[in-house]
N, C-alpha and C positions, 0 to 999 in steps of 0.2 A: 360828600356830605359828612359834617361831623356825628361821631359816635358818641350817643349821651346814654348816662348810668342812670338806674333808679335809683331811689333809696337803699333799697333788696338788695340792687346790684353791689351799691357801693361795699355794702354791710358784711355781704356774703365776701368779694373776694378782699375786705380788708383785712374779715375774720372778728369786725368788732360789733360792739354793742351800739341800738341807737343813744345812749349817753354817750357813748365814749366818742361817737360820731359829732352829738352837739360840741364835746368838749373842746374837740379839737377843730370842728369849726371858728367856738368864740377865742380861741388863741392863736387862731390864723395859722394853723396848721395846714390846713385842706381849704382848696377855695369855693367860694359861696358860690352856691347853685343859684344855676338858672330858674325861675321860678313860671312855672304855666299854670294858671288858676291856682289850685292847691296842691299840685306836684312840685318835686321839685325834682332836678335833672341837674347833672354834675359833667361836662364837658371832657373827656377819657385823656386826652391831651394835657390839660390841665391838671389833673389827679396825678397820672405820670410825672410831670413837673414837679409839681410839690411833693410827692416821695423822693424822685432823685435828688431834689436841693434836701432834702432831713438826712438821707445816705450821707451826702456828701460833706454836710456840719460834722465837725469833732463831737464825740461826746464830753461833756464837761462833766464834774460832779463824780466822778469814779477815776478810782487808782488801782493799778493791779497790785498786789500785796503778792503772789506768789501765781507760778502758774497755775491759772485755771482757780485763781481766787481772788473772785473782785469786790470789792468793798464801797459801801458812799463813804464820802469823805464827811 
């Protein structure tokens, strides 16, 4: 049986806010929950997935200027 997140859950071990959860929902960061009535539920599998693919992107948008000083471009 798969293991599904709550909201709480996701929140608690993301460490974020429920804004910062919509945000990254509507950017397609994190994928969209299963929806039961008016819960919604986040499939653990899935969560895992889409943090290792963001790990796994380059950061763009930052240059190191000196060690241990990183700058936006």
């Amino acid at each position: 049986m798969q293991r599904l997140l709550t909201s709480k859950d996701l929140l608690v071990s993301l460490g974020i806010s429920q804004k910062t959860l919509g945000r990254h929902l509507s950017r397609g960061l994190l994928p969209q929950p299963i929806r039961v009535g008016r819960r919604r539920y986040w499939r653990v599998d899935q969560v895992e997935a889409a943090l290792a693919s963001l790990h796994a992107q380059p950061t763009t948008g930052f240059q190191s200027q000196e060690a241990g000083d990183v700058r936006a471009i």
